[in-house]
N, C-alpha and C positions, 0 to 999 in steps of 0.2 A: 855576875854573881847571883842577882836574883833570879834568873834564869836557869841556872843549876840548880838552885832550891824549888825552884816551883817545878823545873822537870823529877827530883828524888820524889819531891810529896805525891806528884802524879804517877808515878813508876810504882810506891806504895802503896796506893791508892788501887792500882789496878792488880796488882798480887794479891792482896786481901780480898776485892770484888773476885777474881778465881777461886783463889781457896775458899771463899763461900759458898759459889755455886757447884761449888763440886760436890754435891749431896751424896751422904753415903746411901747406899741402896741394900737391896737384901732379894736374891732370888729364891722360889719356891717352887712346889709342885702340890697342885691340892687334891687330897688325898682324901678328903671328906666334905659334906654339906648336910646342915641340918639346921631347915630355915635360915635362920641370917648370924650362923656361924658358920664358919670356914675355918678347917683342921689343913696346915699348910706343913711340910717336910722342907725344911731349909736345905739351902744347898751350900756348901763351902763355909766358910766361920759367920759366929755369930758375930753381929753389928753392936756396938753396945745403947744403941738405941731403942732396943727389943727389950724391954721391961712389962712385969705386969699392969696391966691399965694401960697401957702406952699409946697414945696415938700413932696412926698408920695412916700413909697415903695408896690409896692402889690407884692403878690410870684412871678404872671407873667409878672411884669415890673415897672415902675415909673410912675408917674402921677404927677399932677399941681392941687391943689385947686382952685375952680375956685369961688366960691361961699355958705356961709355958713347961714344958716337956723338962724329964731329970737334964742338968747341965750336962752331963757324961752320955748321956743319950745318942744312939744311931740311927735312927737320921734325927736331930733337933726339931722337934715341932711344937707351934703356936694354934693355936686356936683364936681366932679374930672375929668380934662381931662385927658385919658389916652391914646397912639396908641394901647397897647392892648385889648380897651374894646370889641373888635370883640372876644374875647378867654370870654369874662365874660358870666352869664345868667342872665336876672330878676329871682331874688330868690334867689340868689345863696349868702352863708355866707359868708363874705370876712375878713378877717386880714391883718392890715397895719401896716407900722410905719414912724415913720420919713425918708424921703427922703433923699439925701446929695442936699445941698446946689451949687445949680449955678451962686451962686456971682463970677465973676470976670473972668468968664470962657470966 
């Protein structure tokens, strides 16, 4: 019997560690640079992770929403401040996600 319970708790255990790591993402195409903002065209729906101020992760660093596009808008675009946009190109595909939060830091 306790063998059944400790294999549910572990079987539980590892569905929630998936469902966590399944970070939602959000792909782009950036379509401007001006110093260390980056004007990005979303591609397919928006995440609802994409708020003003919001932290960003991109492969080569973190970034800050700085400013987001009418919701009804064709193509949906952010504007992200980042220190690495000197490392980005215009044109170049980008994948993000959720940043970690700087409350209280």
């Amino acid at each position: 019997m306790l063998k059944r319970i400790a294999l549910a708790l572990m079987l539980v255990a590892a569905v929630a560690v998936t469902a966590m790591a399944a970070a939602k993402t959000a792909t782009g195409k950036i379509t401007a640079i001006d110093g260390t903002k980056v004007t990005i065209a979303l591609e397919g729906e928006r995440p609802d992770f994409i708020k003003k101020n919001g932290p960003v992760k991109f492969k080569v660093g973190p970034g800050k929403i700085l400013e987001l596009s009418a919701p009804d808008a064709k193509p949906f675009t952010i504007v992200v401040n980042t220190k690495k946009a000197s490392e980005m190109k215009v044109g170049d595909v980008v994948t993000f996600e959720k940043g970690l939060s700087m409350a209280g830091c």
